[in-house]
N, C-alpha and C positions, 0 to 999 in steps of 0.2 A: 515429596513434591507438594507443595500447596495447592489447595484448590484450586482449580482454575488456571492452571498455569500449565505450562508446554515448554517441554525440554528440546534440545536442538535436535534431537536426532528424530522427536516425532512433528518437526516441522510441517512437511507434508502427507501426515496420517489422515487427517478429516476428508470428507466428501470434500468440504468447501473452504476458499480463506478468502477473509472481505479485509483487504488491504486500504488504510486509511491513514492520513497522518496532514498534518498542518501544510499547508499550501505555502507551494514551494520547495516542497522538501523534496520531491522526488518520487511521490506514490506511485506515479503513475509509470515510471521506469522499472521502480523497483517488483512494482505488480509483474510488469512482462519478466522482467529477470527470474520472478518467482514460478511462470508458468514454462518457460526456457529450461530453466532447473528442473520442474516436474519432468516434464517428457525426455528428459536425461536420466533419468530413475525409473524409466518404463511407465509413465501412467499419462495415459491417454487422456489431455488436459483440455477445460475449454477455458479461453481469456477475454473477460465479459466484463464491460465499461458501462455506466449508467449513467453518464452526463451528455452523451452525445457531441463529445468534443472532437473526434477522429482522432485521438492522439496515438492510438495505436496502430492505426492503419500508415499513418505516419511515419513511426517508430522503423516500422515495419517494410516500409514502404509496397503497401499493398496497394489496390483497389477499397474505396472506402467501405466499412462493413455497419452492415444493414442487420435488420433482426433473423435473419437465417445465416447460422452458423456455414466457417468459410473455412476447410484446411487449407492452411498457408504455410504450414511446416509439415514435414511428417507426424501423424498423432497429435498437431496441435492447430485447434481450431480459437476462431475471433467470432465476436458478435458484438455487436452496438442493442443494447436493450432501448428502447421509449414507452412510453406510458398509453402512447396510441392504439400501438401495435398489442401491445401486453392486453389491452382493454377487448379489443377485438378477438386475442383467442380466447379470453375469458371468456367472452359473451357466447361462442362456439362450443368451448368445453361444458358450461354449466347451465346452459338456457338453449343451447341448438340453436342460437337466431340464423346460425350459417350466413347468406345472401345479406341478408338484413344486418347484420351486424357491421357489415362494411358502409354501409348507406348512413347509419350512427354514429360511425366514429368520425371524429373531426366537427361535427355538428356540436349544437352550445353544448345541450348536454352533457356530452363528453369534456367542453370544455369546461363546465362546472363541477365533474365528478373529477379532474385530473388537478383543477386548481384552486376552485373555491373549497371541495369538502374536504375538513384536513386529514392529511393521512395518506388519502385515497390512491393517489399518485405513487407514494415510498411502496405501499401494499402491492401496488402491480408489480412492481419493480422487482420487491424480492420476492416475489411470489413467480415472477418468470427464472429466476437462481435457482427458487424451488424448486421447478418442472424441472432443470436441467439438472440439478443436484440427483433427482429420483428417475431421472427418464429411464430406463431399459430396453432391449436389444432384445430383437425375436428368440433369442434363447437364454433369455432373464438374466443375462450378466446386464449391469448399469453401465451403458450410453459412455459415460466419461470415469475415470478414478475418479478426476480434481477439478473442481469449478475455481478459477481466479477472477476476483472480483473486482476491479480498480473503480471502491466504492467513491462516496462522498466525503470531504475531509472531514479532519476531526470537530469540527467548530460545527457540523452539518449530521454527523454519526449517529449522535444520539437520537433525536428525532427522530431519524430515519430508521433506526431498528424500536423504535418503541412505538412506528405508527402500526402496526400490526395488531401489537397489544389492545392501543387504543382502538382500533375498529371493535375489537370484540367486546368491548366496551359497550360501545353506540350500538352493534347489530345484535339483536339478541336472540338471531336463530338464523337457515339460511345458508345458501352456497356461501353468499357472503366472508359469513359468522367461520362456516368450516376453512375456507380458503382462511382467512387469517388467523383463523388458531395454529391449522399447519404448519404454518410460518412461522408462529410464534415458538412449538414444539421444534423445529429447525433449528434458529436461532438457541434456545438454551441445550440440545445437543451438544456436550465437548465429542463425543465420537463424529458427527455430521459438518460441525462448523467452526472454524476459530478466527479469531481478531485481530489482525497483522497490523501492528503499530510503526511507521516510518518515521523519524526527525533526523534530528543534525544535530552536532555536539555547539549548537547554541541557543542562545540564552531563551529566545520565545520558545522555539519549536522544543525546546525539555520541559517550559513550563507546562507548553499544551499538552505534551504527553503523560506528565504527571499527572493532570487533569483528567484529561481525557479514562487514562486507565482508573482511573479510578471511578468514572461514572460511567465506563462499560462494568466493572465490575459489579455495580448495585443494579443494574440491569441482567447480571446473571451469565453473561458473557464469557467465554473459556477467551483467554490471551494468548496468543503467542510470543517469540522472543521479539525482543524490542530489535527492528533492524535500523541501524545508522549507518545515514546514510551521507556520501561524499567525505571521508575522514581522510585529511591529509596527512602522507608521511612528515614523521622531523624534518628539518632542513638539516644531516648532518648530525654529529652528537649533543647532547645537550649539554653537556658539562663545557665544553669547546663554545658553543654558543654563550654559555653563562660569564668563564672566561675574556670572552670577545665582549659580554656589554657592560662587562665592570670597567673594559679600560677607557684610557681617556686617548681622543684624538693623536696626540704625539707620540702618545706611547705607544699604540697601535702601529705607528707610520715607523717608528724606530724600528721591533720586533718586525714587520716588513722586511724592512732596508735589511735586516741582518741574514733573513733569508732571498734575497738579492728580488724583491718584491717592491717598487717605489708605488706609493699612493699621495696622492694631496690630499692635504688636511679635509679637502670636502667630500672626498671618496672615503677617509676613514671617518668619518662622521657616520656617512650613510650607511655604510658594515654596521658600525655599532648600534645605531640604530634600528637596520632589518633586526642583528641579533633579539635585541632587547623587546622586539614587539613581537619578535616568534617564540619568546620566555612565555611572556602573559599570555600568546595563544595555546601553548601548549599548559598553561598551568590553570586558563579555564577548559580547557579541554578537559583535563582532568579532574575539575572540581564538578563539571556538568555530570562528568561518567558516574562519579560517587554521590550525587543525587539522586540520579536515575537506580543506582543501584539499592538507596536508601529507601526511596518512594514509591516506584514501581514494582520490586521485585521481582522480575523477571530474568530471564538469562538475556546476552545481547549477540547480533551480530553487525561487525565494523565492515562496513563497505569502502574501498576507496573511492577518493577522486577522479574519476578517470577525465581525462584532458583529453580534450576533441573540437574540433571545430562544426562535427554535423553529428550529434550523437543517435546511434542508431543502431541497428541489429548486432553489428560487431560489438559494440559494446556493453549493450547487452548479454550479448555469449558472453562476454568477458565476466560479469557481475555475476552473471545465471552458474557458471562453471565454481565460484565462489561459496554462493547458495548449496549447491550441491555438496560441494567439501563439505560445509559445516555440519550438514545434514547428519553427515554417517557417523 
């Protein structure tokens, strides 16, 4: 196995997985699918969002989740991370301000430690992943198996795992300084943490992932397998399809009529036509997969389309049940 790479079946072996991938693709389904799947395999999972978008409470359709962890399934808990809150038990864990700590957050200062100094903000972030990755239970077993992350997207990732680095840069001693080294020892962790990659078998979302894997990898990053995501089945065989877009209108309409099938000329136009554009869909499809396979080297897994009109926890089970398969 290459470095830094992660086979299907040690999917979910790490403490942690920071689920990322170009916008739009689906991260943030696939994140819950991923934490669904954990606690189907026994391991007592928490599913933790850092945008503050509710989309899993959503998803879910819970009560919306706040920065204290919520179980909403058996064995599986939610939490909405923020930079506020994260800042506030810092100030508790490693200065005691306890009382006083709440009176500073939200004040400028905080607003210039979350947005003007750079970094500072990503470093809460993962650094509250971290307490949860490491927390323990009054008889030393660890709090959760599996932290799922429904991180920042790929266009956003990088940064966000190198602002740690960069603190310890700027701080040169210090709770500070310690909190983001630990972080930093997290992050290059393949036992504690891996990098879940999401796209779709088109033409941006494989660029960015090519990308992308490739500048978590000089950041020292362990990979997981590439998941894709929404892949439609054939319409049907393909040779029969290839068949259907060689012919010409009439022809079509004849072979019909012989199996007692009448079409007009505009109805078989438009057969030929569907056929003919699910050719080229299916033959970038396949030219995106052997790119991905060329450039990223990782193993993959194909998720389907699932067709819904209000997509949500069932369908999720549906994905998460998936996930699971491939795993073992």
């Amino acid at each position: 196995m290459e470095r830094g790479v992660v086979e299907l079946g040690e999917l979910f072996d790490p403490r942690a997985l920071l689920v990322t991938g170009k916008g739009g693709v689906g991260k943030s389904t696939v994140a819950a699918a991923l934490a669904v799947a954990a606690v189907a395999t026994g391991r007592r999972t928490c599913l933790v969002e850092v945008e503050g978008r509710q989309t899993m409470s959503r998803i879910f359709g819970t009560t919306p989740w706040g920065f204290s962890e919520q179980e909403f399934r058996p064995g599986l808990f939610g939490m909405s991370i923020d930079p506020e809150a994260s800042l506030q038990e810092y100030l508790d864990l490693f200065y005691g301000a306890g009382r006083l700590s709440k009176y500073v957050v939200g004040s400028a200062a905080v607003e210039f430690a979350t947005t003007a100094a750079p970094g500072i903000k990503d470093v809460l972030l993962i650094g509250k992943v971290k307490e949860l990755e490491r927390r323990r239970q009054p008889d030393g077993r660890f709090s959760y198996d599996l932290v799922v992350v429904d991180a920042p997207p790929t266009g956003r990732i990088v940064n966000f795992l190198q602002a740690p680095e960069a603190t310890t840069e700027l701080v040169g001693m210090g709770p500070i300084r310690q909190q983001a080294q630990s972080v930093v020892d997290m992050l290059l962790d393949p036992e504690r943490i891996h990098l879940q990659l999401v796209t779709l078998l088109e033409e941006m979302p494989v660029e960015e992932t090519v990308r992308g894997a490739a500048a978590l990898r000089e950041l020292g990053m362990t990979l997981g397998p590439v998941l894709v995501n929404r892949v439609r089945p054939p319409l049907g065989d393909a040779d029969v399809a290839k068949a259907l877009a060689e012919l010409e209108a009439d022809a079509l309409r004849t072979h019909a009529a012989t199996a007692g099938v009448s079409l007009d000329e505009a109805s078989a136009e438009a057969l030929i036509g569907r056929a003919s554009r699910h050719l080229q869909r299916l033959d970038l499809e396949q030219r995106l997969r052997e790119r991905l396979a060329a450039k990223v080297h990782l193993p993959t897994v194909e998720l389907p389309f699932v067709a819904s009109r209000t997509f949500g926890e069932s369908e999720i089970t549906e994905l998460a049940e998936l996930l699971e398969g491939a795993a073992r």
